[in-house]
Backbone as CSV, one residue per row, in Angstrom:
resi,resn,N_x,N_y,N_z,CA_x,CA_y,CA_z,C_x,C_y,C_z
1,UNK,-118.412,-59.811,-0.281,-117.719,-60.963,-0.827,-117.561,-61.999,0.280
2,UNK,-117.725,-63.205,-0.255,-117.992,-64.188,0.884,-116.634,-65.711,0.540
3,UNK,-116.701,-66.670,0.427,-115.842,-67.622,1.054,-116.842,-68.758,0.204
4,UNK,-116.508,-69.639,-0.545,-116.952,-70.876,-1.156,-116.029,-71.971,-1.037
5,UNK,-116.529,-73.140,-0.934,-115.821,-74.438,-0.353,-115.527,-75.586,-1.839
6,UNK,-114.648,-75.947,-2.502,-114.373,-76.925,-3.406,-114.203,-78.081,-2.582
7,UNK,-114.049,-78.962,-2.491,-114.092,-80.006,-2.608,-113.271,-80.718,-3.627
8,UNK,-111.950,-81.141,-3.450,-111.692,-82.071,-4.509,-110.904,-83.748,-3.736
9,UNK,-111.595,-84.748,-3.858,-110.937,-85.601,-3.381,-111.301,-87.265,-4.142
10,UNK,-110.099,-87.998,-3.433,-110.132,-89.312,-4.219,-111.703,-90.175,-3.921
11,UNK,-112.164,-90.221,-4.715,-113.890,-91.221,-5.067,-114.812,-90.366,-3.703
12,UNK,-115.504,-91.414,-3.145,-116.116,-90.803,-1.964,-115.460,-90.185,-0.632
13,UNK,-114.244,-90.005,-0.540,-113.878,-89.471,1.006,-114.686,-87.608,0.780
14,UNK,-114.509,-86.990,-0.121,-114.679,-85.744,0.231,-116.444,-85.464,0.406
15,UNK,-117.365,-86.282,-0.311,-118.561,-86.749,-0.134,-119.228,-87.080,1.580
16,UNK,-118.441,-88.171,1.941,-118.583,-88.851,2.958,-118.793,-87.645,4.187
17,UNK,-116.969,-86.951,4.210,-116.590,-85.983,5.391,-118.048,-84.777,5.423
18,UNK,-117.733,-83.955,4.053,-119.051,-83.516,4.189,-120.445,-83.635,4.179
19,UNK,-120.857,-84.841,3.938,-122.269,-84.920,4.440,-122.420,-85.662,6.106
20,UNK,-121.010,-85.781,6.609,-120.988,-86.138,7.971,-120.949,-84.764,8.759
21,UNK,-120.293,-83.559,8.069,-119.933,-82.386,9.137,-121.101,-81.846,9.147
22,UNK,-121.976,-81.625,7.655,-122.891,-81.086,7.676,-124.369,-81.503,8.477
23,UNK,-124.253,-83.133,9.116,-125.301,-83.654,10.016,-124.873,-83.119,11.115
24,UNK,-123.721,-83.125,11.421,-123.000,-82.429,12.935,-123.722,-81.300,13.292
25,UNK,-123.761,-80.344,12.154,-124.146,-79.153,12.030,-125.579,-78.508,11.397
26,UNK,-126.300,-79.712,11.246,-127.258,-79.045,10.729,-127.823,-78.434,9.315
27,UNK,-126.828,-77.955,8.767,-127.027,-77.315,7.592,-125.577,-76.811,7.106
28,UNK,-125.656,-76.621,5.674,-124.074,-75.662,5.867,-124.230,-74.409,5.781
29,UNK,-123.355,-74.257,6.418,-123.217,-72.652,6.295,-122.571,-71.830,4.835
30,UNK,-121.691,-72.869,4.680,-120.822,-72.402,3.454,-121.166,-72.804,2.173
31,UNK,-121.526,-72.211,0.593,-121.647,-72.712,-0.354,-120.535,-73.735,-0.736
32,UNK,-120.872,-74.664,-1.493,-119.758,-75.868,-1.969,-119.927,-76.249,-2.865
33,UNK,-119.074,-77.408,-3.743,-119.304,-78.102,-4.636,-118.021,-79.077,-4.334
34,UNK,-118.041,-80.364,-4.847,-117.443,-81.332,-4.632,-117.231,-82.188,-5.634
35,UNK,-115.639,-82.262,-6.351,-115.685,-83.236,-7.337,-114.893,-84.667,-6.848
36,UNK,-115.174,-85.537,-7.448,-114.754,-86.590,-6.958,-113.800,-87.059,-7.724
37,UNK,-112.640,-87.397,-7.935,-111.603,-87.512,-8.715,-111.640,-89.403,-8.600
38,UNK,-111.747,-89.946,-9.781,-111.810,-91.771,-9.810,-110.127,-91.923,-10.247
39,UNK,-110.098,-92.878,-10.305,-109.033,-93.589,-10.429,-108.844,-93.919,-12.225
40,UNK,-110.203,-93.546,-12.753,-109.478,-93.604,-14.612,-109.740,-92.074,-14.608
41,UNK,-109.541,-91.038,-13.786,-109.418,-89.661,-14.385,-108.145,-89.298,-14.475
42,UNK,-107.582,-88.486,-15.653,-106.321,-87.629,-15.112,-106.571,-86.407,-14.990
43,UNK,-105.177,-85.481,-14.633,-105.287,-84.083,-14.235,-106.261,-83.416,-15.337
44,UNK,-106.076,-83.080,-16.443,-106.757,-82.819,-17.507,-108.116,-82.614,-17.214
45,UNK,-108.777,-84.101,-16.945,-110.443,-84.050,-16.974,-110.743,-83.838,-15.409
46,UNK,-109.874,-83.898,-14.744,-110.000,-83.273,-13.529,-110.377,-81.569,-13.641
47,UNK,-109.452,-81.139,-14.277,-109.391,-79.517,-14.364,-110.754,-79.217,-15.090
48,UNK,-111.246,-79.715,-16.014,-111.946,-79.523,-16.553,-113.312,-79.349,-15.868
49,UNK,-113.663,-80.285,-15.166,-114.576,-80.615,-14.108,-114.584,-79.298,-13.422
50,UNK,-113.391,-79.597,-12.418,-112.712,-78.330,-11.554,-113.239,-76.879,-11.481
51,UNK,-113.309,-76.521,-13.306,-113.376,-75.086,-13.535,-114.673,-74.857,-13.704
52,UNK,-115.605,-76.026,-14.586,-117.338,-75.677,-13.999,-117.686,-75.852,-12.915
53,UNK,-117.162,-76.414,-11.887,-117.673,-76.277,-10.542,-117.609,-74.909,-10.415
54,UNK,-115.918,-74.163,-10.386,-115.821,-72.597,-9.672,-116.871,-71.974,-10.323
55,UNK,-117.114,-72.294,-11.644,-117.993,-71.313,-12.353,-119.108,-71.132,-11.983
56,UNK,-119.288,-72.353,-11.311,-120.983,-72.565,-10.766,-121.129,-71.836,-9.248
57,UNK,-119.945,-71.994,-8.180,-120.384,-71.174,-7.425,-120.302,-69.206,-7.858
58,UNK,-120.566,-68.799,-6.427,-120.614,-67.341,-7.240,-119.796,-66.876,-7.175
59,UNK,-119.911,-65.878,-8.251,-118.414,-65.061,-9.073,-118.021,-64.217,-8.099
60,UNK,-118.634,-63.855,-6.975,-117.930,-62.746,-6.193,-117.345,-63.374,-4.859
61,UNK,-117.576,-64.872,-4.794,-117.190,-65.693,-3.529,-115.516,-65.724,-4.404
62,UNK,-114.708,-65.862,-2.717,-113.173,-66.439,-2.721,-113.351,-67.509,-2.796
63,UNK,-112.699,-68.500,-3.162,-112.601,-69.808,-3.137,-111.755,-70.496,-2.525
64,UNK,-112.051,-71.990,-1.504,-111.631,-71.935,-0.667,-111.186,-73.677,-0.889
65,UNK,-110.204,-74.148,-1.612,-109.947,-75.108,-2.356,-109.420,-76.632,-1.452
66,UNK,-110.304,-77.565,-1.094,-109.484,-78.645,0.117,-109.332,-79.806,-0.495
67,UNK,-108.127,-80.646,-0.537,-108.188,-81.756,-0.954,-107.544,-82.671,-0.214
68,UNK,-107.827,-84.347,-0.459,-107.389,-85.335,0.724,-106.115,-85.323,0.797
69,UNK,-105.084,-85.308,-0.065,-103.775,-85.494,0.033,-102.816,-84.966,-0.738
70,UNK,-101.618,-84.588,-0.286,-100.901,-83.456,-1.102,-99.769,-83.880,-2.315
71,UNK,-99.683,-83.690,-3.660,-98.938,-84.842,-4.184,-100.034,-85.099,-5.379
72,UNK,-101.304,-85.839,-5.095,-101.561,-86.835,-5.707,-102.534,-85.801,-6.650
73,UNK,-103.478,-86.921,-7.626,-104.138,-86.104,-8.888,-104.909,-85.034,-8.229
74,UNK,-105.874,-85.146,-6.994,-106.772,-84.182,-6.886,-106.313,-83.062,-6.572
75,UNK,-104.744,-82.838,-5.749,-104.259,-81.571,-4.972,-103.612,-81.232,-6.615
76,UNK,-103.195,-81.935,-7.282,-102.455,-81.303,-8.658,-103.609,-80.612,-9.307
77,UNK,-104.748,-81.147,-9.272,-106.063,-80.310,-10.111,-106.468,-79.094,-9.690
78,UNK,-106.110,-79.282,-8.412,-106.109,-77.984,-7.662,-105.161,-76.880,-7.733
79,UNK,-103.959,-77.243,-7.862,-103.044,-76.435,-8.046,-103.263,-75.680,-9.706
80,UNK,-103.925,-76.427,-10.784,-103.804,-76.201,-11.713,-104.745,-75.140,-11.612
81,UNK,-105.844,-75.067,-10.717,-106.604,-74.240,-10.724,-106.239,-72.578,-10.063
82,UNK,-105.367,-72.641,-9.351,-104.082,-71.375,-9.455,-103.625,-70.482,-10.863
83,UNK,-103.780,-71.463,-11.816,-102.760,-70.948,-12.749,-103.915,-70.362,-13.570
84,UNK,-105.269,-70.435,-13.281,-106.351,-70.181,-13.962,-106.748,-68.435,-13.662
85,UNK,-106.435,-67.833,-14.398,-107.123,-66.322,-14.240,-108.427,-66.090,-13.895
86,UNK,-108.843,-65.616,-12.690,-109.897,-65.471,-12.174,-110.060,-63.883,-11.208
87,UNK,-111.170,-63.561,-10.817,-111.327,-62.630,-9.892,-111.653,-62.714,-8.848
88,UNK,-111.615,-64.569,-8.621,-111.674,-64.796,-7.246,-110.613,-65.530,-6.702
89,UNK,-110.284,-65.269,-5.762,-108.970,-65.273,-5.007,-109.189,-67.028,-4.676
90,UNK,-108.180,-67.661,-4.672,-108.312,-69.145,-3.886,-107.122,-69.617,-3.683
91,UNK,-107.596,-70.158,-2.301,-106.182,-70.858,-1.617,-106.655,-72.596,-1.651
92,UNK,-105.693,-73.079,-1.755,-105.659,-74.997,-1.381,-105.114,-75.096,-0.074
93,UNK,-106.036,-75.754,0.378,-105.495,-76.532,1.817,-105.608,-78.082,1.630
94,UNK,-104.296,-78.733,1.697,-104.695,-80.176,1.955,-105.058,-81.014,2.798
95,UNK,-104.858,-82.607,3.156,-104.945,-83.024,3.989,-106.466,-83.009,5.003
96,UNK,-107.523,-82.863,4.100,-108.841,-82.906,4.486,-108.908,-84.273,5.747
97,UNK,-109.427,-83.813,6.909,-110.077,-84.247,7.606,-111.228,-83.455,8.218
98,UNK,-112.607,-84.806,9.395,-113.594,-84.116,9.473,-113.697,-82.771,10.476
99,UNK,-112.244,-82.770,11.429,-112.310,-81.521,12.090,-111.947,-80.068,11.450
100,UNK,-111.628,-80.395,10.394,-111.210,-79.307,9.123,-112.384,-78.851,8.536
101,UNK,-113.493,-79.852,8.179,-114.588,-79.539,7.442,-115.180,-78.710,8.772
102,UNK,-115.859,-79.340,9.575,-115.695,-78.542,10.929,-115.861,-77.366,11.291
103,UNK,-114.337,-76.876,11.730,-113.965,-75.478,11.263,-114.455,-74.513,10.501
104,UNK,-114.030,-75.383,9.331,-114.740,-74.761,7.886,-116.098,-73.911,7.970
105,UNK,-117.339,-74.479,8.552,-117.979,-74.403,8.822,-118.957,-73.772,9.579
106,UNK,-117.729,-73.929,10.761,-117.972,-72.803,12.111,-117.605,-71.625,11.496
107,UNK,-116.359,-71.079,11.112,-115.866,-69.791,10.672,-116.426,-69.489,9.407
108,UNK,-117.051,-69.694,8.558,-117.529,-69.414,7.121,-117.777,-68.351,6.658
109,UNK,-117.827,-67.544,8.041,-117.929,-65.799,7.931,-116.783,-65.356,7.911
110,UNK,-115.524,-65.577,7.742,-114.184,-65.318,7.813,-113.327,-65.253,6.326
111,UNK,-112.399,-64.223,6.032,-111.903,-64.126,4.799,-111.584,-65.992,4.365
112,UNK,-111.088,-65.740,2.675,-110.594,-67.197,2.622,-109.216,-67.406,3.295
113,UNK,-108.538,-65.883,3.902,-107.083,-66.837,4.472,-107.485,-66.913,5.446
114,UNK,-107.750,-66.118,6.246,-107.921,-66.708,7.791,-109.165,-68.182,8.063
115,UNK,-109.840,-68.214,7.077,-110.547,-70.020,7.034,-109.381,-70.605,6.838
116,UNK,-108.193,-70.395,6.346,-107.524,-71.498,5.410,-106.817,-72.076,7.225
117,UNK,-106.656,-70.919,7.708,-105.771,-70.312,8.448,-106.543,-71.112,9.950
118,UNK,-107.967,-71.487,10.228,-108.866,-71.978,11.172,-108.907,-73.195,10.884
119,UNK,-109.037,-73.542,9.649,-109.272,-74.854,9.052,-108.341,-75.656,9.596
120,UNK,-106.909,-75.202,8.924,-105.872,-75.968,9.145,-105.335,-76.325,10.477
121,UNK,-105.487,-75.308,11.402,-105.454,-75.567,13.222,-105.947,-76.373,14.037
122,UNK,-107.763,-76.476,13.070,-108.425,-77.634,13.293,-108.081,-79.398,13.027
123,UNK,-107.730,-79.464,11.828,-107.174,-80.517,11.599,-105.706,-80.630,12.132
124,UNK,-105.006,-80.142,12.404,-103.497,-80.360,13.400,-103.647,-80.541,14.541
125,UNK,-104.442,-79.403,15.592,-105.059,-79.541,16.968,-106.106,-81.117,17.439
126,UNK,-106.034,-81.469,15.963,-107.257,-82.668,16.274,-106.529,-83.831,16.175
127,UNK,-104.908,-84.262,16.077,-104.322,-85.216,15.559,-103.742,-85.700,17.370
128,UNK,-104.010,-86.812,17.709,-103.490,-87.311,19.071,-102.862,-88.674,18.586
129,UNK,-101.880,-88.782,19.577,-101.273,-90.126,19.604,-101.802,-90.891,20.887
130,UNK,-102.292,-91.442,21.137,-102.768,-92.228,22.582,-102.426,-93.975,22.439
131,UNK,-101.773,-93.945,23.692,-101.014,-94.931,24.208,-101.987,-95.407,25.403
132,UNK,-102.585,-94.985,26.019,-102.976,-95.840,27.203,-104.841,-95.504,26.975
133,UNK,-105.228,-96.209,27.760,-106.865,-96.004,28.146,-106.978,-94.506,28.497
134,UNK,-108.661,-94.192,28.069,-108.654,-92.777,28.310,-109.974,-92.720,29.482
135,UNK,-109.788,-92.320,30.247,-110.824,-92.518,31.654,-111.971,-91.837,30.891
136,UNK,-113.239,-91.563,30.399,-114.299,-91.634,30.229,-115.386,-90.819,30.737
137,UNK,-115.008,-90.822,32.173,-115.577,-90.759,33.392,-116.145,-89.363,33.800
């Protein structure tokens, strides 16, 4: 049993990040699918979407659920996808950025908590505040 990547985010950001991590990297490592949530969708046709994606990856992968922001329609579509009886296990991580996809990526051989668990370190460990020039050199 292996680890599959959703994708759910507002129009192109979740598009963008991953076809940027995946040039980083070459190829992916991890199966995915990616829905793009517009601005005339609601939760509803979100979910709907949502659940032929999982269906489409494979039935014996965990699912490994990321969306841009926590709150809004795509992390709610996600959550709805919790309440969905399945035999594959899935966690949501929010707050997608590209050192998260990243991660993701690097570890893909790793259960879905401990990805959730790499992922998320990545995107926190990657957040700086900088105030002055950074020598280069």
């Amino acid at each position: 049993m292996g680890v599959s990547l959703l994708l759910i985010t507002h129009d192109d950001i979740g598009s963008s990040l991953l076809n940027t991590a995946i040039n980083m990297m070459g190829v992916s490592p991890i199966t995915y699918k990616n829905l793009i949530i517009t601005s005339q969708m609601d939760i509803e046709q979100g979910y709907t979407q949502a659940i032929q994606l999982c269906s489409e990856l494979d039935s014996n992968d965990d699912i490994l659920i990321v969306t841009d922001m926590y709150g809004s329609t795509p992390s709610n579509v996600a959550a709805k996808l919790l309440e969905n009886t399945s035999k594959q296990r899935r966690i949501i991580l929010t707050g997608l950025n590209l050192p998260m996809l990243v991660k993701i990526m690097n570890y893909a051989h790793l259960d879905v908590s401990e990805l959730a668990q790499k992922a998320c370190s990545g995107a926190t460990e990657s957040i700086f505040i900088i105030e002055h020039p950074i020598d280069c050199h």
